[in-house]
C-alpha positions as CSV (number, residue, x, y, z in Angstrom):
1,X,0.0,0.0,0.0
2,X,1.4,3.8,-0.7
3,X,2.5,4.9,2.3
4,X,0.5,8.5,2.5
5,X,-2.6,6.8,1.1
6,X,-2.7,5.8,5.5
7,X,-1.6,9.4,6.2
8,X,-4.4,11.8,8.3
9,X,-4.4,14.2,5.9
10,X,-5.0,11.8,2.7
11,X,-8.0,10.3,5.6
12,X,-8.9,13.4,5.8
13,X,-9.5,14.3,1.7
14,X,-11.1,11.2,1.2
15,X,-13.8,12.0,3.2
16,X,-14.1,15.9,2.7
17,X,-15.5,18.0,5.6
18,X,-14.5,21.6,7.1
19,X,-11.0,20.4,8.3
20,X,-9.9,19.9,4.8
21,X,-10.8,23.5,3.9
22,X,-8.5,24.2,7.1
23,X,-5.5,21.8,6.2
24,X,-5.0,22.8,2.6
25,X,-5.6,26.4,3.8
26,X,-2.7,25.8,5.9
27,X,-0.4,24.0,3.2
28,X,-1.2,26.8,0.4
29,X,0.1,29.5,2.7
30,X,3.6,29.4,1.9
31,X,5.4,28.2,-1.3
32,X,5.3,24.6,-2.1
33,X,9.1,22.9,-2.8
34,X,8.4,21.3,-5.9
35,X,10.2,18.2,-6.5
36,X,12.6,18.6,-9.9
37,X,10.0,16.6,-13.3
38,X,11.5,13.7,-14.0
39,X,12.7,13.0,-17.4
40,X,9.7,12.3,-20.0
41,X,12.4,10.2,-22.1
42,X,13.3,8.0,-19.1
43,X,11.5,4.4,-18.8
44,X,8.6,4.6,-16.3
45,X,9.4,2.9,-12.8
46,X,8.1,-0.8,-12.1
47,X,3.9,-0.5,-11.8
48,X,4.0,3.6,-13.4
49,X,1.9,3.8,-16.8
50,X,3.7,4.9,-20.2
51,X,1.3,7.6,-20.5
52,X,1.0,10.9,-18.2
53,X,-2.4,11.5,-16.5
54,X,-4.9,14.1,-17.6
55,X,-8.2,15.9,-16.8
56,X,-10.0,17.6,-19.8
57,X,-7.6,16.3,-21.7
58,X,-4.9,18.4,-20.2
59,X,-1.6,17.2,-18.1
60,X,-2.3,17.8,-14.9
61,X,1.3,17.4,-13.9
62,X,1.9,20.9,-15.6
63,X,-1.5,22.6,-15.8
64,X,-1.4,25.6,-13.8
65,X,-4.7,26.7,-11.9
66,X,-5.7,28.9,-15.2
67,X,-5.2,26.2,-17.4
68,X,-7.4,23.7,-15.7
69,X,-10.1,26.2,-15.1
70,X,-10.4,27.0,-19.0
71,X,-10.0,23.6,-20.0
72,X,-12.9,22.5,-17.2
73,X,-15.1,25.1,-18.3
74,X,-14.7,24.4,-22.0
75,X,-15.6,20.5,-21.2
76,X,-18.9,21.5,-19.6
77,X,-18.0,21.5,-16.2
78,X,-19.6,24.9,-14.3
79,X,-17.7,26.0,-11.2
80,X,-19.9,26.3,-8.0
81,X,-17.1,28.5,-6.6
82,X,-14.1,28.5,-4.8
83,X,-13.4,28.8,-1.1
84,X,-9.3,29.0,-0.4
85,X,-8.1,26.5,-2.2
86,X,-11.0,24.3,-2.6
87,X,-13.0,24.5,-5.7
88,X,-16.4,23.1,-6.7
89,X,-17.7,22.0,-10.0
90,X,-21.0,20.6,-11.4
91,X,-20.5,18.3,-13.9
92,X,-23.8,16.7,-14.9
93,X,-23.2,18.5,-18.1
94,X,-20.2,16.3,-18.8
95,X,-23.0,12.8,-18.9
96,X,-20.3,10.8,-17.2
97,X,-22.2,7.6,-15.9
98,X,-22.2,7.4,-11.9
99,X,-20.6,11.2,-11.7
100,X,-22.1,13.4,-8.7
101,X,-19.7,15.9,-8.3
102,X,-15.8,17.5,-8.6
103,X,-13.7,18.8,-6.0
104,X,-10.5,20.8,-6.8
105,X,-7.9,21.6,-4.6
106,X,-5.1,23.9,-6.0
107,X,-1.6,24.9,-4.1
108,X,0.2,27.7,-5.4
109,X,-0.5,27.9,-9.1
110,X,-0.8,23.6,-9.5
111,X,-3.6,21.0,-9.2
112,X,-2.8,18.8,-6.5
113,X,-6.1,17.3,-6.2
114,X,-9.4,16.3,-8.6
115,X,-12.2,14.8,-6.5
116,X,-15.1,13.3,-8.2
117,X,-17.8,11.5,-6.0
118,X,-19.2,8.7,-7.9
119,X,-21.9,5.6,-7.4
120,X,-19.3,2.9,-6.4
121,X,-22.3,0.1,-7.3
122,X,-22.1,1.6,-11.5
123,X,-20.2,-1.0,-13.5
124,X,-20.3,0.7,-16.5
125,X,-17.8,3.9,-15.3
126,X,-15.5,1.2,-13.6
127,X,-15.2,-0.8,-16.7
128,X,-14.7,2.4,-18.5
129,X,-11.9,3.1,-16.1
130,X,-10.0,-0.2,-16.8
131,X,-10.4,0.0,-20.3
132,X,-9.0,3.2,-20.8
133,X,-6.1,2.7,-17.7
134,X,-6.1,-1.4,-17.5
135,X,-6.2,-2.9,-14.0
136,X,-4.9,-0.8,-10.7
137,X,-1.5,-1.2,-10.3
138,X,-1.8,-1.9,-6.4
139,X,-5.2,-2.7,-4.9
140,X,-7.3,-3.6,-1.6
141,X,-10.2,-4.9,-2.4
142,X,-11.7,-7.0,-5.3
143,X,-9.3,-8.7,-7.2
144,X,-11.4,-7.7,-10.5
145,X,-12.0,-3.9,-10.3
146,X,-14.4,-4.3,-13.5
147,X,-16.7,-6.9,-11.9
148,X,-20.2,-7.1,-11.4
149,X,-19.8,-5.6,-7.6
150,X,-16.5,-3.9,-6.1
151,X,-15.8,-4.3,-2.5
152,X,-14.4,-1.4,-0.2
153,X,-10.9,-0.6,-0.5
154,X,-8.8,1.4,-2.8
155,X,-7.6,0.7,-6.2
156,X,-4.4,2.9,-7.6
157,X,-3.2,3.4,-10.9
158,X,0.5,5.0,-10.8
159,X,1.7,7.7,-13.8
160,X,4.9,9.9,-14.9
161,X,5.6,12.7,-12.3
162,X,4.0,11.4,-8.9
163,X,0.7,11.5,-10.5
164,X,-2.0,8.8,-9.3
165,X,-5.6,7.8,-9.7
166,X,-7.3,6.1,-7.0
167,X,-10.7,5.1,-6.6
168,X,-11.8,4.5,-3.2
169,X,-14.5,3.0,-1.9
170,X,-14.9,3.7,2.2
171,X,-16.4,0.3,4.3
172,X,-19.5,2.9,5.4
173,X,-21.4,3.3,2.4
174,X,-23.1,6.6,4.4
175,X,-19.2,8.0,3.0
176,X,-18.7,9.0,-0.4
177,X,-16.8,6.7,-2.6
178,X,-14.1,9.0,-4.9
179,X,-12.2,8.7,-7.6
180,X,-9.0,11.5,-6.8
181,X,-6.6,12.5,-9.9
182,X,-3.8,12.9,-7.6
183,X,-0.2,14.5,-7.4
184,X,1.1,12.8,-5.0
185,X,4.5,14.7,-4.8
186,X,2.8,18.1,-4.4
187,X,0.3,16.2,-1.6
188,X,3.8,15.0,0.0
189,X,5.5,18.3,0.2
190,X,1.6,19.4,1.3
191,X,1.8,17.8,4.3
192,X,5.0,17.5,5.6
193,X,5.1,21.6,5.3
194,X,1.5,21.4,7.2
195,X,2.7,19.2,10.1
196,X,5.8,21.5,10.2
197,X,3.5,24.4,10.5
198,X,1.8,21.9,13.7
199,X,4.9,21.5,15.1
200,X,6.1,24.5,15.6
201,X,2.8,25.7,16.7
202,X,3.1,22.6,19.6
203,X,6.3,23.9,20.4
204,X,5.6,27.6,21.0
205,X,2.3,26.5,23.1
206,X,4.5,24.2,25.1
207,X,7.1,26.9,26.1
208,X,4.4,29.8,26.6
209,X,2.9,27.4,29.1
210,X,6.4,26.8,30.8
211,X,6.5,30.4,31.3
212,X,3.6,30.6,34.0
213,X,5.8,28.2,36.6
């Protein structure tokens, strides 16, 4: 299993509430390091597609916050509005099968997250899914993510650049199952510069409270 796929805040943006607003609030305050692009002519790594991931048939490794935008709207998608970092789309426009809704979260002037909620029980938009990306490249759930009826877990396709797309279906079916175009490498940096942020924030309330003894 990815490591940060078991992290709080990936917990935390699989199952979107206030706090996430909070987090990524947090993690787009500063500058993001951004990890050096690998080279496009170099093999991909052992389980990493050939091909790079896109949205609107853009990269999303490379599409700035204005490119997605244009690219969304010119696909059909309408935004709902943006709060911080967070952005909301309807997409019922877009007739994908099983599609309720799309999340954006930008830091900086990049994509590091694409959120759709989608009906986990529609066989037709995971079948579309592994036609178009072949079977997950890691997985915890059913072994065949095209079957009839996919059990909870998640299921992770891996790309050029630290890009991933996981679908994940949560064990309470009161959550929403999500299918997250993800940059992994900007989510990284993310949160380790948010729990920095914590950290330091621990440490200052530790040592005002020293002070009153």
């Amino acid at each position: 299993m990815i490591p940060f796929l078991s992290s709080p805040m990936f917990a935390v943006m699989m199952n979107p509430s206030r706090r996430l607003v909070g987090l990524l609030l947090a993690a787009s305050a500063a500058t993001v390091a951004i990890l050096p692009a690998a080279s496009r002519a170099a093999p991909p790594a052992p389980g990493v597609s050939g091909e790079r991931l896109s949205l609107f048939s853009i990269d999303l490794a490379s599409a700035s916050v204005a490119q997605f935008q244009g690219a969304a709207r010119a696909a059909g998608a309408k935004s709902k509005g943006r709060k911080g970092p967070a952005e909301r789309f309807d997409v019922a426009a877009l007739g994908i099968p099983a599609v309720k809704n799309l999340t954006v979260t930008y830091v900086g002037d990049r994509v590091m997250t694409a959120q759709y909620e989608v009906d986990y029980r529609n066989e037709t938009l995971r079948k579309m899914l592994k036609s178009k990306y072949g079977s997950p490249a890691a997985s915890r759930g059913t072994s065949d993510f095209a079957a009839e009826y996919v059990s909870d877990g998640s299921y992770v396709w891996r790309f050029p650049e630290g890009m991933q797309l996981v679908f994940k279906r949560p064990f309470f079916i009161s959550e929403p199952t999500t299918l997250t175009y993800l940059n992994a490498d900007l989510f990284a940096a993310a949160e380790s510069q948010a729990k920095g942020r914590d950290d330091r924030d621990a440490a200052e309330k530790a040592k005002s409270k020293a002070n009153v003894f």
